[in-house]
N, CA, C and O atoms as a GROMACS GRO file, in nm:
protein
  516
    1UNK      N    1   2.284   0.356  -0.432
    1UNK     CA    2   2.186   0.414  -0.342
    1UNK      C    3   2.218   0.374  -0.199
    1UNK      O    4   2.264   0.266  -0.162
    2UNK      N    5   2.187   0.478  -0.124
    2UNK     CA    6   2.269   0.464   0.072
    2UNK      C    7   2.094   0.333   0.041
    2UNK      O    8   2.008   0.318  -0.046
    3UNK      N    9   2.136   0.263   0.197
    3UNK     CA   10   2.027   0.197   0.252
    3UNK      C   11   1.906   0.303   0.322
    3UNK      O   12   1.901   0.404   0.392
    4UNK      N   13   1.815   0.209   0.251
    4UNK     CA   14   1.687   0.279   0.348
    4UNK      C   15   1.633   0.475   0.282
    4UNK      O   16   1.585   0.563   0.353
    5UNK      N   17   1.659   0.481   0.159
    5UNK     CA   18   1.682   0.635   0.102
    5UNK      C   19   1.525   0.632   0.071
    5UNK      O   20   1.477   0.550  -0.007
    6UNK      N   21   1.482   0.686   0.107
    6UNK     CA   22   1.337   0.764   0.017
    6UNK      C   23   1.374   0.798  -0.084
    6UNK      O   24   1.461   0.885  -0.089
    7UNK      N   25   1.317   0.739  -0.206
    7UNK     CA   26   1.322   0.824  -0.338
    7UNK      C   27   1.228   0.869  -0.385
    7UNK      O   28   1.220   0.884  -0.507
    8UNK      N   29   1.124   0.905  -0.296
    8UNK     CA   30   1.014   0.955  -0.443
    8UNK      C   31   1.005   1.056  -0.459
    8UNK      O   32   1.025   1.145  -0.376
    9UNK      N   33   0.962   1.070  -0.606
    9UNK     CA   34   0.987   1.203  -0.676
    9UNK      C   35   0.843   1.232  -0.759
    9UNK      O   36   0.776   1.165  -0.838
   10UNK      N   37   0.833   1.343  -0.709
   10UNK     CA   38   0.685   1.416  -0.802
   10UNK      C   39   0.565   1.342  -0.780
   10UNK      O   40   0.554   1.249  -0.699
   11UNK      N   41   0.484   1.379  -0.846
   11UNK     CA   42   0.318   1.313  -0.893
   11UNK      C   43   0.340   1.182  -0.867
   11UNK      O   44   0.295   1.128  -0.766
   12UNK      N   45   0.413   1.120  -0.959
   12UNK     CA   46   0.412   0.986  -0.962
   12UNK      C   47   0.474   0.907  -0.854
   12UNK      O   48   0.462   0.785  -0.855
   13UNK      N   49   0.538   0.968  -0.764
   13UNK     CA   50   0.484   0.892  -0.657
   13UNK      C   51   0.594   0.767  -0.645
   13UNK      O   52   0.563   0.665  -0.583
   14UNK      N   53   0.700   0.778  -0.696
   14UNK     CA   54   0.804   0.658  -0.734
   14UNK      C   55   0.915   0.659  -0.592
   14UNK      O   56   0.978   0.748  -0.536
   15UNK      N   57   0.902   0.534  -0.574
   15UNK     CA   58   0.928   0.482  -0.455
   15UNK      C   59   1.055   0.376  -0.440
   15UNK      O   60   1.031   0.265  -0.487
   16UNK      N   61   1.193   0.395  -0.378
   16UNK     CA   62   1.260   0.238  -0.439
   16UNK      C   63   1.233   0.156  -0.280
   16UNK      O   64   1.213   0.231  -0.184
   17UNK      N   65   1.232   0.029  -0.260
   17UNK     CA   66   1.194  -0.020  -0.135
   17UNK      C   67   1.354  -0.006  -0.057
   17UNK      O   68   1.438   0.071  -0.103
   18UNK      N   69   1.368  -0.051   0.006
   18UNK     CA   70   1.516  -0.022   0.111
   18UNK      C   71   1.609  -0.168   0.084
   18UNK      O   72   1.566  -0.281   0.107
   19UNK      N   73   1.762  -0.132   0.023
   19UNK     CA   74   1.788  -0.202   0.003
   19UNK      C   75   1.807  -0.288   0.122
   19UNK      O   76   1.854  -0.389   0.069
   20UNK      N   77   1.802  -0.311   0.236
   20UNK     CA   78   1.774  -0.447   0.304
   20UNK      C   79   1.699  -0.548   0.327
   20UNK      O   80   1.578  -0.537   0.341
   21UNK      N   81   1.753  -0.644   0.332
   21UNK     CA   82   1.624  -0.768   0.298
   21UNK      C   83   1.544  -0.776   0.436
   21UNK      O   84   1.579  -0.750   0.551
   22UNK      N   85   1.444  -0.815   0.391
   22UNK     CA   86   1.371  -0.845   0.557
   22UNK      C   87   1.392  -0.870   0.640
   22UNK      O   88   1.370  -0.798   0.737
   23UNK      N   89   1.463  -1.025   0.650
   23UNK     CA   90   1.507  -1.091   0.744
   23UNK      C   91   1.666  -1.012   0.774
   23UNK      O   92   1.750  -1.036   0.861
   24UNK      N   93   1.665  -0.949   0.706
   24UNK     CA   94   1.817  -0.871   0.805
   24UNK      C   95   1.769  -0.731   0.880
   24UNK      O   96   1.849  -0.680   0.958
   25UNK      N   97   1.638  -0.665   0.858
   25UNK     CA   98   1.596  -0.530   0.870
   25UNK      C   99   1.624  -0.486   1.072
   25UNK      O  100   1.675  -0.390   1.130
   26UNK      N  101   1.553  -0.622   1.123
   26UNK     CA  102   1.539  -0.642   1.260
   26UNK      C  103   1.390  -0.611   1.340
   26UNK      O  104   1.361  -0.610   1.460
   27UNK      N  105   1.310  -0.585   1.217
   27UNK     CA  106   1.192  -0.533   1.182
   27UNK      C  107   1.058  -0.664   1.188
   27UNK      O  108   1.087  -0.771   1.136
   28UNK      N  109   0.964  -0.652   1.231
   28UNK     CA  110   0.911  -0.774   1.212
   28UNK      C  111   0.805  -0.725   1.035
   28UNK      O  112   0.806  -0.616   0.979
   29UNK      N  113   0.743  -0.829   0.999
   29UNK     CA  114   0.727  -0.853   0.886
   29UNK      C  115   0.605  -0.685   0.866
   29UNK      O  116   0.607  -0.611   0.768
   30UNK      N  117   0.510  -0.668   0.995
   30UNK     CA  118   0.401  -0.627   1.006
   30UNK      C  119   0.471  -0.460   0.972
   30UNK      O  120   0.439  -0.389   0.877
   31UNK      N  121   0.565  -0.428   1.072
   31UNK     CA  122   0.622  -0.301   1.061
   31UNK      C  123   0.690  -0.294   0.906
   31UNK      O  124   0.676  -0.183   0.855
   32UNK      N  125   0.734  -0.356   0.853
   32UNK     CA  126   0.810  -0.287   0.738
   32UNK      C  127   0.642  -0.264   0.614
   32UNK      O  128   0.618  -0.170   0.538
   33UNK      N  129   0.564  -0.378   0.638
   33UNK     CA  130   0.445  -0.343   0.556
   33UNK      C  131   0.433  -0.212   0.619
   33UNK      O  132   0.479  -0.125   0.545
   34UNK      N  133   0.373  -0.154   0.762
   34UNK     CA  134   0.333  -0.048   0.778
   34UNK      C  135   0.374   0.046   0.727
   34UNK      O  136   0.293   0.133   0.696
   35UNK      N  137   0.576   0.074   0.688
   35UNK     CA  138   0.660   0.186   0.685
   35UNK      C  139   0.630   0.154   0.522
   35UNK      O  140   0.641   0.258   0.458
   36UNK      N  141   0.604   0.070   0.463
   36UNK     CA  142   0.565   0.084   0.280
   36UNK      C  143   0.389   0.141   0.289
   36UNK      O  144   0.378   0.258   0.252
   37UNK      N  145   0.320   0.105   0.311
   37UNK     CA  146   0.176   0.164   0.324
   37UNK      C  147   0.196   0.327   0.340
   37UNK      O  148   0.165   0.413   0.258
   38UNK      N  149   0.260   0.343   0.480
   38UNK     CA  150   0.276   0.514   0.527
   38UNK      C  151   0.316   0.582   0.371
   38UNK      O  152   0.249   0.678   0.333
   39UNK      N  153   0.408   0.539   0.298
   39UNK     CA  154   0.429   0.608   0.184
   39UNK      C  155   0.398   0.608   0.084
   39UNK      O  156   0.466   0.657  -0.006
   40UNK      N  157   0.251   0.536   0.060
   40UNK     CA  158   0.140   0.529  -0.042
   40UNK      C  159   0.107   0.685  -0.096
   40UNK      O  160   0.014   0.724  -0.027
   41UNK      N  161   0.140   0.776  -0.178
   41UNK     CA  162   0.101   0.858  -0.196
   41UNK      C  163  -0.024   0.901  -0.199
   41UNK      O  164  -0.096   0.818  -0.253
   42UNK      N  165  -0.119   1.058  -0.141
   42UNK     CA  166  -0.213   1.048  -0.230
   42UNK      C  167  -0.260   1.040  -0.348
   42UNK      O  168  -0.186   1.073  -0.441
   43UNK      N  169  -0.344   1.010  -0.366
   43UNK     CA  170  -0.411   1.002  -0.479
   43UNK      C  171  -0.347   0.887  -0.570
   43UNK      O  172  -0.339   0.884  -0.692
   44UNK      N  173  -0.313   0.815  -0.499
   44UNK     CA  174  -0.273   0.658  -0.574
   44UNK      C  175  -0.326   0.531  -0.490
   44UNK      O  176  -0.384   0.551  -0.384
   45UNK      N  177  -0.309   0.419  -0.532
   45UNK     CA  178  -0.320   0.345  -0.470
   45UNK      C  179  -0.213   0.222  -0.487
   45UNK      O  180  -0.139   0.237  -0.585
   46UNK      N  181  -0.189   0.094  -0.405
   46UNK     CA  182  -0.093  -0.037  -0.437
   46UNK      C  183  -0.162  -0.150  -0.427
   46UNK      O  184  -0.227  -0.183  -0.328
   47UNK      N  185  -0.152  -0.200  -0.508
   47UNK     CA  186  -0.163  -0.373  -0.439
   47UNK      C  187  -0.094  -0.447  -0.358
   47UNK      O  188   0.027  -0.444  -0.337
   48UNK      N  189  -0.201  -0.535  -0.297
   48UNK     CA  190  -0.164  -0.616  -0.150
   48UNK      C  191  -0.029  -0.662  -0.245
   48UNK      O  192   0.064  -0.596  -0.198
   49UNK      N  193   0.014  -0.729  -0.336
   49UNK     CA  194   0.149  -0.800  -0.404
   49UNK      C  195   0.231  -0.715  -0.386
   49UNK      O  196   0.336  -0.754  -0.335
   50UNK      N  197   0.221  -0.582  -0.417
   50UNK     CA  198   0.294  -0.440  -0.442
   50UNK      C  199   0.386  -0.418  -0.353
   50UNK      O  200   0.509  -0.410  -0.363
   51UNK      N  201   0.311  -0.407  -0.259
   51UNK     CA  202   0.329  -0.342  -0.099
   51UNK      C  203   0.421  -0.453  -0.031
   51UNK      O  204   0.521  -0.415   0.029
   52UNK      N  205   0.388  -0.592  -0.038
   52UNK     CA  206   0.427  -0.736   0.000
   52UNK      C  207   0.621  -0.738  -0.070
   52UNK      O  208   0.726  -0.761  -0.009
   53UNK      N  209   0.593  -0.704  -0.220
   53UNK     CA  210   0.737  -0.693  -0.247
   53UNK      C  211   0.849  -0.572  -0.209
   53UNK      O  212   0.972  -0.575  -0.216
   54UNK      N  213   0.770  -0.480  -0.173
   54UNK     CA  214   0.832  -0.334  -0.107
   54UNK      C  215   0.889  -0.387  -0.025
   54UNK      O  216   1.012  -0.396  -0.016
   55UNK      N  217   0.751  -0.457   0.095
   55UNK     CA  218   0.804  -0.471   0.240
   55UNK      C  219   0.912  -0.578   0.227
   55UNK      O  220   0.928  -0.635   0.335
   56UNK      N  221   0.996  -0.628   0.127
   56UNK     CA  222   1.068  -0.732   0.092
   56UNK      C  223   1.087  -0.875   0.103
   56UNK      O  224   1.188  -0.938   0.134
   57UNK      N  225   0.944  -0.923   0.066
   57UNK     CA  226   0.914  -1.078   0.014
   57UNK      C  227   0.777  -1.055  -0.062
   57UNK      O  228   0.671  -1.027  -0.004
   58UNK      N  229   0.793  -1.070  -0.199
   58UNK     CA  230   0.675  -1.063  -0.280
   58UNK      C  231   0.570  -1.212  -0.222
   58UNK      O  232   0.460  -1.236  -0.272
   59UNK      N  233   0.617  -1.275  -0.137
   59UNK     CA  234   0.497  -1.384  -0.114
   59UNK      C  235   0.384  -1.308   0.014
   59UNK      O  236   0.284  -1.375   0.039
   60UNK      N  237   0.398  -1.193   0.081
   60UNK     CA  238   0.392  -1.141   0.179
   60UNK      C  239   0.238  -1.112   0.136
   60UNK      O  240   0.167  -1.045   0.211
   61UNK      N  241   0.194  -1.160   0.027
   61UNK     CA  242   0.041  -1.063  -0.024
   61UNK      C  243  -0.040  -1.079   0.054
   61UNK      O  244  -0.115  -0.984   0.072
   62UNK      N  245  -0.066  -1.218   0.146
   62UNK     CA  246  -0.182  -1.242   0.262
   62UNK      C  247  -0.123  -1.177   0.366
   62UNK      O  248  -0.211  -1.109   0.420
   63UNK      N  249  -0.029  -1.166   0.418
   63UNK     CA  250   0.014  -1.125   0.567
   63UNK      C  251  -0.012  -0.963   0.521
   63UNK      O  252  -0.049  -0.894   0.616
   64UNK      N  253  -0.001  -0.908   0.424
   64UNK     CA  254  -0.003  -0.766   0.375
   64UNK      C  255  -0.196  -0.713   0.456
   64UNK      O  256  -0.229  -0.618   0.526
   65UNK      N  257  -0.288  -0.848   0.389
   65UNK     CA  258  -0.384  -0.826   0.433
   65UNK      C  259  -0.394  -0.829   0.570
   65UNK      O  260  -0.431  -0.727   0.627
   66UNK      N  261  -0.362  -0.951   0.647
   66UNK     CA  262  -0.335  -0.913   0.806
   66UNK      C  263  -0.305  -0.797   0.873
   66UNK      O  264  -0.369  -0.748   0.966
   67UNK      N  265  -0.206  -0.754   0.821
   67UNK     CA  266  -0.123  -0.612   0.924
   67UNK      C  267  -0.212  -0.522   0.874
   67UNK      O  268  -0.242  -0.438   0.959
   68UNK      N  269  -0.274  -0.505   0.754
   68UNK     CA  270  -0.351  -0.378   0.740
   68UNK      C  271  -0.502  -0.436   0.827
   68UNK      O  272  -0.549  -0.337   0.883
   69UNK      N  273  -0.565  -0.528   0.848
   69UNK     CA  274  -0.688  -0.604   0.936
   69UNK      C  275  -0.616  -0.527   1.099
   69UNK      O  276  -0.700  -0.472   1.170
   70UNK      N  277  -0.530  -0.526   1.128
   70UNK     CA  278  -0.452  -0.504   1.274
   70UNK      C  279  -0.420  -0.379   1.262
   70UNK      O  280  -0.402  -0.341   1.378
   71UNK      N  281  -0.392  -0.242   1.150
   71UNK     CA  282  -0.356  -0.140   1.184
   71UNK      C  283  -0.382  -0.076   1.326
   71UNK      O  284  -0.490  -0.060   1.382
   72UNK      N  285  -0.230  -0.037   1.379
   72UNK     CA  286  -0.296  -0.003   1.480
   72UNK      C  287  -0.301   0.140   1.482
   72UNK      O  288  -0.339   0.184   1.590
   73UNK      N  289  -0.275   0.218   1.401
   73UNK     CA  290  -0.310   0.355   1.365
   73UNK      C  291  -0.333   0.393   1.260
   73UNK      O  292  -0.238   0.440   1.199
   74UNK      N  293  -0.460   0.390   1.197
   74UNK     CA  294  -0.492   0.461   1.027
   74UNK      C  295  -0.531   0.572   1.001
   74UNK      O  296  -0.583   0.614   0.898
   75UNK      N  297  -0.499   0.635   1.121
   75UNK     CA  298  -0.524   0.849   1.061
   75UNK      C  299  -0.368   0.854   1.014
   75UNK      O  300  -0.343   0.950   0.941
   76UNK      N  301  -0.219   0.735   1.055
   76UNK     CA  302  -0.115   0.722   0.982
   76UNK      C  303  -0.040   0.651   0.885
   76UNK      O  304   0.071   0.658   0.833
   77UNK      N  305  -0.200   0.543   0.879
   77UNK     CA  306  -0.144   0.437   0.822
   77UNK      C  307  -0.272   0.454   0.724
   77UNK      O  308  -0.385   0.458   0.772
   78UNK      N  309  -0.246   0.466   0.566
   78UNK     CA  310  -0.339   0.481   0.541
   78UNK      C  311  -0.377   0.321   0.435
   78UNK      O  312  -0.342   0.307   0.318
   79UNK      N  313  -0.444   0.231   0.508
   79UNK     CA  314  -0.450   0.109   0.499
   79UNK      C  315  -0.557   0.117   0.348
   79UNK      O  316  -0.556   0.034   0.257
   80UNK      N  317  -0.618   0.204   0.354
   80UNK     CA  318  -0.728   0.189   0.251
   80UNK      C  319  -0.702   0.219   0.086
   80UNK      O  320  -0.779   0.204  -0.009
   81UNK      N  321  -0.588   0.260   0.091
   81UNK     CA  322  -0.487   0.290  -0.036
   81UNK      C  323  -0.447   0.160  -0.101
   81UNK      O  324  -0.389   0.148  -0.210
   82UNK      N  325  -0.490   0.055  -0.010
   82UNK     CA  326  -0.414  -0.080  -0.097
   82UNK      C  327  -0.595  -0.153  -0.135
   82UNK      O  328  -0.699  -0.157  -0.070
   83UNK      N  329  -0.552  -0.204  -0.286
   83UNK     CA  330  -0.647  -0.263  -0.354
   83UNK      C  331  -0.582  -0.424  -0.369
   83UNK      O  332  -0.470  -0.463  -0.339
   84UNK      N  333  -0.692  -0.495  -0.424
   84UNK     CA  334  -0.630  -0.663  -0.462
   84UNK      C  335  -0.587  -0.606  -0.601
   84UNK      O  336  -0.607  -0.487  -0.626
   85UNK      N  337  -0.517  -0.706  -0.711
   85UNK     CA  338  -0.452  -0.688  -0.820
   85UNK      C  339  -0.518  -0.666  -0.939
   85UNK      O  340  -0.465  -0.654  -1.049
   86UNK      N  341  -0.689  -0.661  -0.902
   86UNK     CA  342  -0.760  -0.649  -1.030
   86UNK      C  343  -0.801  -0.470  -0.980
   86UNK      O  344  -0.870  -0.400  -1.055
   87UNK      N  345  -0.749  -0.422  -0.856
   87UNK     CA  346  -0.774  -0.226  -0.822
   87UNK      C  347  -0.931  -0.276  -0.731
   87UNK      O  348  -0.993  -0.181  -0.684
   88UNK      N  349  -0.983  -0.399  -0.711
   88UNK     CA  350  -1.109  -0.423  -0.649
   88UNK      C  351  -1.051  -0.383  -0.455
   88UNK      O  352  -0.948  -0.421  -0.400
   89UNK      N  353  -1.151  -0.308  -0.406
   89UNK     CA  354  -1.171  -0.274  -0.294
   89UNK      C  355  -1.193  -0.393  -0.227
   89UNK      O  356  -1.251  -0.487  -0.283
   90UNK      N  357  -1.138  -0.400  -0.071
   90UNK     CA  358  -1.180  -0.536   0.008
   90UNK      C  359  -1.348  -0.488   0.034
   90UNK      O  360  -1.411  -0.390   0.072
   91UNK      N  361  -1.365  -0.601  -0.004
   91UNK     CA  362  -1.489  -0.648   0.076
   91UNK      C  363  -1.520  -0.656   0.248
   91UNK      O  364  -1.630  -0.656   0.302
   92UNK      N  365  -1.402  -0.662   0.305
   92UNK     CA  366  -1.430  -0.639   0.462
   92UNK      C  367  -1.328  -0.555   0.534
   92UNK      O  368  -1.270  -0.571   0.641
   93UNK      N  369  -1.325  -0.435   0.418
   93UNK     CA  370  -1.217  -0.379   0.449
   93UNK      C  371  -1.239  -0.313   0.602
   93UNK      O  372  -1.351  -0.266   0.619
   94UNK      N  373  -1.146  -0.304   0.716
   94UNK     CA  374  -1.148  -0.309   0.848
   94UNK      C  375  -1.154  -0.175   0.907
   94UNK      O  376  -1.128  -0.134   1.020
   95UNK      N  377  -1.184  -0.134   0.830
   95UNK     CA  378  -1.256   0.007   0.938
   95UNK      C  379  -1.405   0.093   0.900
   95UNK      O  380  -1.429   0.213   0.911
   96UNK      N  381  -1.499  -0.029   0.845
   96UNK     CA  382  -1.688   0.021   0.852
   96UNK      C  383  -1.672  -0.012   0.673
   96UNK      O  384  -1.728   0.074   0.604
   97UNK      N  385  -1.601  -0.130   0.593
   97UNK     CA  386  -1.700  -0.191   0.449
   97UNK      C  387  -1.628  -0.147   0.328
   97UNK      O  388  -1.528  -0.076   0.316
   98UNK      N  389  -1.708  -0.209   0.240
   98UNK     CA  390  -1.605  -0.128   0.160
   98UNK      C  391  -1.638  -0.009   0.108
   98UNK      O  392  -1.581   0.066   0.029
   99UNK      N  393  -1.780  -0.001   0.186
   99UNK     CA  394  -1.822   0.176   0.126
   99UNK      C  395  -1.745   0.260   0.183
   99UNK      O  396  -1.743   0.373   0.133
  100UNK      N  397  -1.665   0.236   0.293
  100UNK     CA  398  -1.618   0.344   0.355
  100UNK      C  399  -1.478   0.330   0.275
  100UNK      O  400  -1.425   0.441   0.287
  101UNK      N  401  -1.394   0.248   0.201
  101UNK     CA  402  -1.305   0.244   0.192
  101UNK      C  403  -1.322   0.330   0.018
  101UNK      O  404  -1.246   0.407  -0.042
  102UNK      N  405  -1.442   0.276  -0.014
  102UNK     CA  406  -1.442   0.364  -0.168
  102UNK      C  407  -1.475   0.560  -0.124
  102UNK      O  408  -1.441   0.653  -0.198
  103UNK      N  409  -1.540   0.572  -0.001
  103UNK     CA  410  -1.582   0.712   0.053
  103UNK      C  411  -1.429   0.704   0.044
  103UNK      O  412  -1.404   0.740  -0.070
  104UNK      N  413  -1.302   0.672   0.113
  104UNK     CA  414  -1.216   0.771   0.135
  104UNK      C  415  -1.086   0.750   0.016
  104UNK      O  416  -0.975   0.802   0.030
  105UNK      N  417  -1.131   0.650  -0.116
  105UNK     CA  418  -1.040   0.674  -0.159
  105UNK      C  419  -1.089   0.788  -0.265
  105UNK      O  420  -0.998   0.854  -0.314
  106UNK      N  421  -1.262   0.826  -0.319
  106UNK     CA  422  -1.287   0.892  -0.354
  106UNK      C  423  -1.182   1.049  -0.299
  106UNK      O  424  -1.113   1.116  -0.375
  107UNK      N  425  -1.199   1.070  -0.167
  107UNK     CA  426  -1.202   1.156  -0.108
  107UNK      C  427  -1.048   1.206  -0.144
  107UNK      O  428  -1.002   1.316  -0.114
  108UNK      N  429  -0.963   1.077  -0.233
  108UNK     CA  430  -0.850   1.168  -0.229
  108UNK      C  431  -0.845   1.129  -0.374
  108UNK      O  432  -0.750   1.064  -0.418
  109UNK      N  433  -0.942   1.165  -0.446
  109UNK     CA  434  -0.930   1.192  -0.616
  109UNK      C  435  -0.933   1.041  -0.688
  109UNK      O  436  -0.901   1.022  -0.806
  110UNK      N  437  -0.968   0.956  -0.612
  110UNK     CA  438  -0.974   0.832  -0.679
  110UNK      C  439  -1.116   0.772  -0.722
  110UNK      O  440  -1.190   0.714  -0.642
  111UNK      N  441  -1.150   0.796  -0.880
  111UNK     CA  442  -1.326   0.749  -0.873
  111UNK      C  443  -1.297   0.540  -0.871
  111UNK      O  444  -1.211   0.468  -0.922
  112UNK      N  445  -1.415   0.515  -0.790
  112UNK     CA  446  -1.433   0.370  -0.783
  112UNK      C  447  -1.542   0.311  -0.791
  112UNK      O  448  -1.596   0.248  -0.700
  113UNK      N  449  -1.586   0.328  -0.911
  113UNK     CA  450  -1.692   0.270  -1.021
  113UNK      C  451  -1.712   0.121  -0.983
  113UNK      O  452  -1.641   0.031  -1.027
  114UNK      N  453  -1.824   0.103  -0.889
  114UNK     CA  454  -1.873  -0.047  -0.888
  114UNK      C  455  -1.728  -0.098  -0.804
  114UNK      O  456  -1.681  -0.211  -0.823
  115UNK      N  457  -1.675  -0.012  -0.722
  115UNK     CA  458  -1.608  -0.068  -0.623
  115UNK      C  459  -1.434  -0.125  -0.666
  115UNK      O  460  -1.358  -0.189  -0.593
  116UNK      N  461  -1.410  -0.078  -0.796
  116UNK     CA  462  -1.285  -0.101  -0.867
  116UNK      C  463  -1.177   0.000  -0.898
  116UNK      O  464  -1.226   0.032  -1.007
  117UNK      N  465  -1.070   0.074  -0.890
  117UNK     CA  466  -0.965   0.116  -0.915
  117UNK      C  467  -0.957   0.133  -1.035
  117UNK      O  468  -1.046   0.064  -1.084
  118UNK      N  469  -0.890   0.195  -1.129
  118UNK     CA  470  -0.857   0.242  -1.277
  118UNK      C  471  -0.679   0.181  -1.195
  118UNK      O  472  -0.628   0.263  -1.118
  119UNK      N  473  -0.616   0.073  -1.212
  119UNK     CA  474  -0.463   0.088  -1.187
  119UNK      C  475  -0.387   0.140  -1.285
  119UNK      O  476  -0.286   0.200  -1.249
  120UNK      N  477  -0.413   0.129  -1.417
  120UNK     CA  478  -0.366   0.203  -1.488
  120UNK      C  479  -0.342   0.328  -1.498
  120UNK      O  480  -0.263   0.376  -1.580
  121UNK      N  481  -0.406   0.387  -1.421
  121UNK     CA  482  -0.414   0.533  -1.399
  121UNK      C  483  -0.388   0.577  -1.238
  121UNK      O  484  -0.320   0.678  -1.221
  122UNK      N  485  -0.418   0.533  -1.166
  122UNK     CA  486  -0.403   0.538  -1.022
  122UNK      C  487  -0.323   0.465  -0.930
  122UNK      O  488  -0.322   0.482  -0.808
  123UNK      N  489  -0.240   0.361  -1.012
  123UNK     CA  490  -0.167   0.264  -0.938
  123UNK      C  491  -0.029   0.328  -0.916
  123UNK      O  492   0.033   0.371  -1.013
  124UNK      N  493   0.038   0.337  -0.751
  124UNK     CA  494   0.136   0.385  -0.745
  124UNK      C  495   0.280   0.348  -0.816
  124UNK      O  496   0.332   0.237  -0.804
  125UNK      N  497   0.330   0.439  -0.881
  125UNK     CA  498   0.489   0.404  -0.984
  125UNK      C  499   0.594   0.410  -0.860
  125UNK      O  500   0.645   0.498  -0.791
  126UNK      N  501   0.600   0.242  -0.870
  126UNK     CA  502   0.756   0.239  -0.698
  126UNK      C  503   0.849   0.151  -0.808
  126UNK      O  504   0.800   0.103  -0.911
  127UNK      N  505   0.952   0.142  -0.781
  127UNK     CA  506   1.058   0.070  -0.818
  127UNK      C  507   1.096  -0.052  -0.706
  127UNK      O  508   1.112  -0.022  -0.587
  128UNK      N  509   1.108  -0.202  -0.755
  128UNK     CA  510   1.139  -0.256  -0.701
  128UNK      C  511   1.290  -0.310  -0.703
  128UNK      O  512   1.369  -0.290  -0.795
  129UNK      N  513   1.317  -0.382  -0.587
  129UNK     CA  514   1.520  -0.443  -0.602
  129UNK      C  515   1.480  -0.588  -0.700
  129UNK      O  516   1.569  -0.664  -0.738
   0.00000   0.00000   0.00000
């Protein structure tokens, strides 16, 4: 696979992360989370871990929460697509609660019953290195 290839294919939404490692990208930690978030498909969602090993260091799961707390654009960044590892919605999720974050994941075919994710069913299929 060339570096840096988009692979996803179909529904499912399958994603491989870029074969360069972080610390070689030239990228700071915040931007490569952003450029894995941007390609959250609809109608899926990732976990903060998910997204953390995309952006290439699976320890990245708190700073994952940071950069999405700092988005600085979410009509492109769609920050509200990422759940914790049990599919549970943040609690202070950063743009008006987590009602607003269950309003818009509803809004793109995702039901969230008592504020939780189905991942089994809705969790995005990415491939990791």
């Amino acid at each position: 696979m060339r570096k840096g290839v988009d692979q996803r294919e179909g529904k499912a939404g399958k994603w491989k992360a870029p074969d360069t490692p972080a610390e070689e990208s030239g990228k700071s930690s915040f931007e490569r989370i952003y450029e894995v978030v941007e390609r959250i498909p609809r109608g899926t969602v990732a976990t903060y871990g998910q997204i953390a090993a995309l952006a290439g260091n699976k320890r990245w799961a708190r700073v994952v929460g940071y950069a999405l707390h700092a988005n600085p654009d979410p009509d492109r960044i769609p920050c509200y697509r990422v759940v914790n590892r049990e599919g549970r919605v943040s609690k202070a999720f950063a743009f008006g609660g987590e009602n607003e974050q269950i309003s818009l994941l509803e809004a793109d075919g995702i039901p969230c019953p008592d504020g939780v994710v189905d991942l089994k069913k809705y969790q995005w299929k990415t491939v990791t290195l």
